[in-house]
N, C-alpha and C positions, 0 to 999 in steps of 0.2 A: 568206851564205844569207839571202834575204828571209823576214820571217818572215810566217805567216799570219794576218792578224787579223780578229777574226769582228765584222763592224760589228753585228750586233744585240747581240753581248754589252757592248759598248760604252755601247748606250744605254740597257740594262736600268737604272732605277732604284733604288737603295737604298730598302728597308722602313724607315722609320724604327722605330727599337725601341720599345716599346712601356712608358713609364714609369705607373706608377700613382698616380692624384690621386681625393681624395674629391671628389666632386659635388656643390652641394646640389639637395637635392629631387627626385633622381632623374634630374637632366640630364646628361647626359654630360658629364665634365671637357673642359677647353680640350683638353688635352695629348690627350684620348682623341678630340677634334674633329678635332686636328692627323694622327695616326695616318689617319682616316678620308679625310680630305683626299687624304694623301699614298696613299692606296689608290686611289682615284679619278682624281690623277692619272699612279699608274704603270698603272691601267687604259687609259688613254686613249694612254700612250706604244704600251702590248701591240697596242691597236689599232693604231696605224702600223706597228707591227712587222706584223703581219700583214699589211697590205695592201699592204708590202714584198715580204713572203715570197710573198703569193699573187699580184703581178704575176711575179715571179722564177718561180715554176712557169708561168703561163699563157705565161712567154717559153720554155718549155722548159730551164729551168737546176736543178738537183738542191738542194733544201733540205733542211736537218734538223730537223726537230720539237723534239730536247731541248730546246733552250732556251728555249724558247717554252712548252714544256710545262712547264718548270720555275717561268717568271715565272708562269703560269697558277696552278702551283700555292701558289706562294708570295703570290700576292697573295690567293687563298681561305684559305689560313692567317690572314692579317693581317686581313681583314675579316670572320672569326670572333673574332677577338681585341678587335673594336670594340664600343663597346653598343649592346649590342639599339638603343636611339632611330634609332640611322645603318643597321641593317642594310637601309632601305629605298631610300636613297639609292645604299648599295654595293651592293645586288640590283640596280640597273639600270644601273648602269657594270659590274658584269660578267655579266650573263647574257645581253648580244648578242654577248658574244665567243668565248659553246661554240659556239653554229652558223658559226660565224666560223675556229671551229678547226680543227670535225668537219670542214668543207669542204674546207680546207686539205689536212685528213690523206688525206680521200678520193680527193683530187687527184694526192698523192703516191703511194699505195699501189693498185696495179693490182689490179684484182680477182680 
């Protein structure tokens, strides 16, 4: 029996975990640079997931939002987790991806 495999969970990225290093002088550690980084770019992977998912609807084919919803959420967990100095950099890798998502949902769910 073939099994089913979901290619966006495939390419969800790993959150690197979060180790903690003193800083001097109020800069953000390497390690806490590195975190940030890697939010950044599982933000940009979300994006192609998306534009995956919403070609897939606009062909008429039935997508599911959890996982998507979940990388969403976990990458806002992680980039709360970062120091304040980066949180401007992660504010704009991911806040064109809410209307990005709204869209998506709106797409899927008939009125």
């Amino acid at each position: 029996m073939p099994s089913h495999h979901d290619p966006a969970a495939a390419m969800s990225p790993p959150i690197m975990p979060r180790r903690r290093a003193r800083a001097p002088r109020g800069k953000p550690a390497e390690t806490d640079m590195h975190v940030a980084f890697a939010v950044m770019a599982a933000a940009e992977v979300l994006d192609s997931m998306l534009s995956v998912a919403t070609g897939l609807v606009k062909g008429g084919r039935q997508v599911d939002l959890a996982g998507l919803e979940q990388d969403a959420a976990r990458l806002c967990a992680a980039a709360l987790g970062c120091p304040v100095a980066t949180q401007p950099m992660l504010r704009a890798a991911l806040l064109p991806l809410v209307p990005r998502l709204d869209a998506l949902r709106a797409a899927i769910t008939p009125d």
